[in-house]
C-alpha positions as CSV (number, residue, x, y, z in Angstrom):
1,X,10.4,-7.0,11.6
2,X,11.0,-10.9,11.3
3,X,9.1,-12.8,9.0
4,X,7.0,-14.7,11.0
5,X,5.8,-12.1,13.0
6,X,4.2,-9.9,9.8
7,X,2.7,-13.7,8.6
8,X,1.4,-14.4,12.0
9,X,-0.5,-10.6,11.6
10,X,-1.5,-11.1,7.8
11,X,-3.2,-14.6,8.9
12,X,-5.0,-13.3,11.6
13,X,-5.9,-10.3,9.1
14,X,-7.3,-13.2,6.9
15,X,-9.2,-14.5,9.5
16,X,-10.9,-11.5,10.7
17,X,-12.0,-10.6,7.6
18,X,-13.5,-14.2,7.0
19,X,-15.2,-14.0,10.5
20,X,-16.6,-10.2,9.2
21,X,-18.1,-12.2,6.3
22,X,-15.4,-11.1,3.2
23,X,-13.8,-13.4,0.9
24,X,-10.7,-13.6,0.4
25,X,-8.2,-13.2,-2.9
26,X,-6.6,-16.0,-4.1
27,X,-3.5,-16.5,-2.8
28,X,-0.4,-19.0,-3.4
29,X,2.8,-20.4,-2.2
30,X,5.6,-18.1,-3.8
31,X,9.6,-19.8,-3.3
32,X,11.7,-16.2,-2.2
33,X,14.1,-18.0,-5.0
34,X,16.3,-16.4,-7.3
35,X,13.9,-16.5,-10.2
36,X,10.9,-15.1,-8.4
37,X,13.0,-12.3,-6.7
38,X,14.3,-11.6,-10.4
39,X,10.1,-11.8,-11.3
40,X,9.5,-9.1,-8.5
41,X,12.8,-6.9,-9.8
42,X,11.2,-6.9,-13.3
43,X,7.3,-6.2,-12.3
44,X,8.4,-3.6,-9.7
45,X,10.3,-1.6,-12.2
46,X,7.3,-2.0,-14.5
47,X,4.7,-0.5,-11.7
48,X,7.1,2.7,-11.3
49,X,8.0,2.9,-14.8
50,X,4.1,3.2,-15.3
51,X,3.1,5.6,-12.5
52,X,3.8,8.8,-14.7
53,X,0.6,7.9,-15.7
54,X,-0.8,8.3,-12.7
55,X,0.6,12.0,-12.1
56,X,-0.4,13.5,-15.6
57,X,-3.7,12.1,-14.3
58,X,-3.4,13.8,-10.7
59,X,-2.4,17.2,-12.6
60,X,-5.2,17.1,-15.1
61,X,-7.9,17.2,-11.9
62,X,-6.1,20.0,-10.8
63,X,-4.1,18.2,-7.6
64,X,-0.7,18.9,-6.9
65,X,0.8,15.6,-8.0
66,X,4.1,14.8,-5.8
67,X,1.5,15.5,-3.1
68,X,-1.4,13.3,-4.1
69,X,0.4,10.4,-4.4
70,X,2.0,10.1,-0.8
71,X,-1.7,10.5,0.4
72,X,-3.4,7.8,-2.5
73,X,-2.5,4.4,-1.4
74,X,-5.9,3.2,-1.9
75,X,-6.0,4.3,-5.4
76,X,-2.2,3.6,-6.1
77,X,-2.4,0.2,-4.7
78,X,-5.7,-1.1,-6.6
79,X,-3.9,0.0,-9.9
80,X,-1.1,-2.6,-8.5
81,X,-3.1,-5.0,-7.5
82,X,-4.9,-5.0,-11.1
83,X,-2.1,-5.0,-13.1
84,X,-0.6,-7.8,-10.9
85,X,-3.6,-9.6,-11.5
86,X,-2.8,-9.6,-15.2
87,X,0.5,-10.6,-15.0
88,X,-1.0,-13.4,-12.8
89,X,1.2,-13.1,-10.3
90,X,-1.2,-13.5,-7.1
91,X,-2.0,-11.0,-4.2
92,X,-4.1,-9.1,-2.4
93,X,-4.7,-5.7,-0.8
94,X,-3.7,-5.0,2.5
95,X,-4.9,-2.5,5.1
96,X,-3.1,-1.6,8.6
97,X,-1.1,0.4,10.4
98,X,2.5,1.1,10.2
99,X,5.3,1.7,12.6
100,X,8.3,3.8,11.7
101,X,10.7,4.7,14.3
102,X,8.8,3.7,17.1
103,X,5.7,6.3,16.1
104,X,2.1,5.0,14.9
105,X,0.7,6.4,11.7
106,X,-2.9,5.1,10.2
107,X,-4.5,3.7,12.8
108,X,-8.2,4.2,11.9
109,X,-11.0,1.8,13.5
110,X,-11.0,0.0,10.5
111,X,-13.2,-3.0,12.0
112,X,-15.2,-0.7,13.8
113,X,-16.3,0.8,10.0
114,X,-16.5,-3.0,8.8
115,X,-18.9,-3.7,11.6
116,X,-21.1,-0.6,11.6
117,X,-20.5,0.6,14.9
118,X,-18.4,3.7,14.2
119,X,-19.5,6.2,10.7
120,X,-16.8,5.8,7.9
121,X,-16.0,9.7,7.3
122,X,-16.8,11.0,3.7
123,X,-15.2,14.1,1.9
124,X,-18.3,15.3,0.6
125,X,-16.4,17.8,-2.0
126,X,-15.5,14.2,-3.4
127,X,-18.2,12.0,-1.6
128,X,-15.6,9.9,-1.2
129,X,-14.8,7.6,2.1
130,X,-11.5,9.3,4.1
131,X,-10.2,7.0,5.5
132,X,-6.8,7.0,8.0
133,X,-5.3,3.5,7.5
134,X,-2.6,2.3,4.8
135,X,-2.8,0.3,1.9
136,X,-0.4,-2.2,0.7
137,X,-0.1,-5.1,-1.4
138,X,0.7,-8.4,0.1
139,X,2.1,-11.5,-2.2
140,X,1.7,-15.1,-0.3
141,X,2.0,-14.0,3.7
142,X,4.9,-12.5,3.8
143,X,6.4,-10.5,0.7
144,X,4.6,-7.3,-0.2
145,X,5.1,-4.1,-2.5
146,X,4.2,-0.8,-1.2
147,X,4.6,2.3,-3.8
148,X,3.5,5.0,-1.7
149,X,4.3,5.0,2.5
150,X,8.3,6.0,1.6
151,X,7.0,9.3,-0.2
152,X,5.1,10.0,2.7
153,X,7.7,8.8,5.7
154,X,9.9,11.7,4.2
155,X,7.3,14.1,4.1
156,X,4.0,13.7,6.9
157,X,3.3,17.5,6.9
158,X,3.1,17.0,2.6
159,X,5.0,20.3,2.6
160,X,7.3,19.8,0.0
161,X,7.8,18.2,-3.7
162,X,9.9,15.2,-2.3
163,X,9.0,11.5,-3.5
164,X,10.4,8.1,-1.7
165,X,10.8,5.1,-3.1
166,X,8.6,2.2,-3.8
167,X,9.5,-1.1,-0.8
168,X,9.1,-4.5,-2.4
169,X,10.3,-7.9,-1.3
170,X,9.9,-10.5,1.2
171,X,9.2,-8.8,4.6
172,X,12.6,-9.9,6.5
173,X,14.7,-8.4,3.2
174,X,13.3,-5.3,1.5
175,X,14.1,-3.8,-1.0
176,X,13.5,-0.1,-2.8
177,X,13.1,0.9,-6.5
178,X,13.2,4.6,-7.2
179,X,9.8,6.5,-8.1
180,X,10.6,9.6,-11.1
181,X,8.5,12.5,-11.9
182,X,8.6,15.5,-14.0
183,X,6.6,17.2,-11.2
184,X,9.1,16.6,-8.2
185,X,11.3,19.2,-7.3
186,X,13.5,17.6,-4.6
187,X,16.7,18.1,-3.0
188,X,16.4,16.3,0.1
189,X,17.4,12.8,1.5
190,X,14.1,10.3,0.1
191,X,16.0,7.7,1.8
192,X,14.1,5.7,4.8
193,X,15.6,3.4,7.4
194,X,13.9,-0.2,6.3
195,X,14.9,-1.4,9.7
196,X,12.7,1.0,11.5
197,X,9.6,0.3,8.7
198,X,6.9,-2.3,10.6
199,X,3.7,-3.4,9.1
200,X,0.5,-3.9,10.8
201,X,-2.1,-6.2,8.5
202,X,-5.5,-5.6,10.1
203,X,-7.9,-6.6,6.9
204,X,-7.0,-8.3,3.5
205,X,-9.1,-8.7,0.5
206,X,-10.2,-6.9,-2.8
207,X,-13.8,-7.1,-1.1
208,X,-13.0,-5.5,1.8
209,X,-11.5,-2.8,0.3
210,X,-14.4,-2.4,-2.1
211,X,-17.1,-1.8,1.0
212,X,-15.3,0.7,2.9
213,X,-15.0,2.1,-0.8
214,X,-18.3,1.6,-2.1
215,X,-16.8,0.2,-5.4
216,X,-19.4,-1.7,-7.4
């Protein structure tokens, strides 16, 4: 996907959520230069380096953990975005649609929720929203970190202890960083064609995401 086109989407992502009455994060010019790619090699090993965390927490409430995590990119993705937010490096969450290999995946009405006019669905086990779109984290317009859709590209029918990678970098030039877990039990190929990855921005913002969440 060229550059421009994902830019093009994440501004008009911007703008609908402006005209749907959401404010938007705080976002700033980033140079794709040697020394911020080198920034983004240092964080992104941080946020994968961290994420055992997040699967000692997934066994503990009795979830298989490889499995959780392909399907939590909303909760996966605000952990990013807050820790981000302390390194002050600016961004904001992202939520779409992808494309991978010509097929659709996450396409919910996510507008439709915003505006009222179609039910969010809740787990009420959880009374939690359930919502089928993808969340990602975009830096600027254009370069974005997504820890989770590469554990779930190799697996969709979650049938098997396998975990991708996490995607990072400007959008024209990704790159992956290797996710580790004490729970995964893999000997398959966890390797994704980049090429065949597209993103689809349809809202932006840490206040959007917090509505279709009901987050305080």
């Amino acid at each position: 996907m060229e550059t421009y086109q994902y830019s093009s989407e994440f501004k008009a992502a911007q703008q609908k959520t402006c005209d749907l009455g959401y404010q938007l994060d705080n976002l700033k010019k980033y140079t794709i230069s040697t020394g911020f790619q080198e920034l983004l090699d240092e964080e992104t090993s941080i946020i994968v380096n961290t994420l055992y965390r997040t699967f000692d927490k997934y066994k503990e409430l009795g979830f298989s953990p490889v499995n959780k995590f392909r399907t939590d990119c909303f909760g996966i993705h605000m952990l990013i975005y807050e820790y981000l937010q302390t390194e002050h490096i600016n961004s904001t969450i992202t939520l779409g649609s992808i494309e991978y290999d010509g097929k659709s995946y996450f396409e919910a009405p996510l507008l439709n929720y915003i505006q009222g006019t179609t039910q969010i669905p809740m787990d009420e086990k959880v009374n939690m929203p359930v919502i089928s779109a993808h969340a990602w984290i975009t830096i600027e317009d254009r370069i974005i970190i997504d820890a989770t859709i590469g554990s779930y590209l190799i697996n969709p029918q979650n049938d098997n202890q396998c975990l991708g990678k996490l995607i990072y970098g400007d959008i024209g030039k990704l790159y992956t960083r290797e996710i580790q877990s004490k729970y995964e039990y893999c000997n398959e190929n966890k390797e994704i064609d980049l090429l065949l990855l597209t993103y689809h921005p349809v809202v932006t913002g840490i206040n959007v995401f917090k509505y279709l969440f009901s987050i305080d």
